[in-house]
N, C-alpha and C positions, 0 to 999 in steps of 0.2 A: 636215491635219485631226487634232484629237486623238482618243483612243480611245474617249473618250465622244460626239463627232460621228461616228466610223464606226460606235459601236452601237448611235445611234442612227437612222444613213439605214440601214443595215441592218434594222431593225424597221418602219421606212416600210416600205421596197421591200417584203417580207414580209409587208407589212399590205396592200397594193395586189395583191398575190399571191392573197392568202388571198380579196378580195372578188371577184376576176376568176371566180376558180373558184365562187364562190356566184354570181355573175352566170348565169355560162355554163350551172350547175346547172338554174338554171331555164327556159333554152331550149330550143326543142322539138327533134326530133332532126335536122330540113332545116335550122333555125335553124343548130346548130353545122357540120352539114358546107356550109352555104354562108361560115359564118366560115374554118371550114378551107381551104377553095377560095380565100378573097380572102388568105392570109397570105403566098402569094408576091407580092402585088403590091405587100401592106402593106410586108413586107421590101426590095422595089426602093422603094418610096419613104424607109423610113429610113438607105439609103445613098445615094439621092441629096441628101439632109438631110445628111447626115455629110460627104458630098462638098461641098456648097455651105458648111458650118461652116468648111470645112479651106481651103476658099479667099480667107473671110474672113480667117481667120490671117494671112495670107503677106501 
């Protein structure tokens, strides 16, 4: 990737950053801690996403 494709997925990612957090701004405070509560689960599913990529490869 040249230096102008990595500054620009870098200003993506950063832009999708920035709106999560005005997302989440607006929810109520049960709203965030029941988000809070699902991110281990969220987490075990994007490694088994990563695990099922990684076995495409091979």
């Amino acid at each position: 990737m040249t230096e102008a494709g990595a500054s620009y997925a870098r200003t993506r990612r950063l832009a999708g950053v920035h709106r999560f957090e005005r997302l989440i701004g607006d929810l109520t405070g049960d709203q965030v801690e029941a988000l809070v509560a699902s991110l281990p689960a969220l987490e075990h599913m994007a490694e088994l996403e990563s695990q099922d990529h990684e076995g495409w490869k091979q």
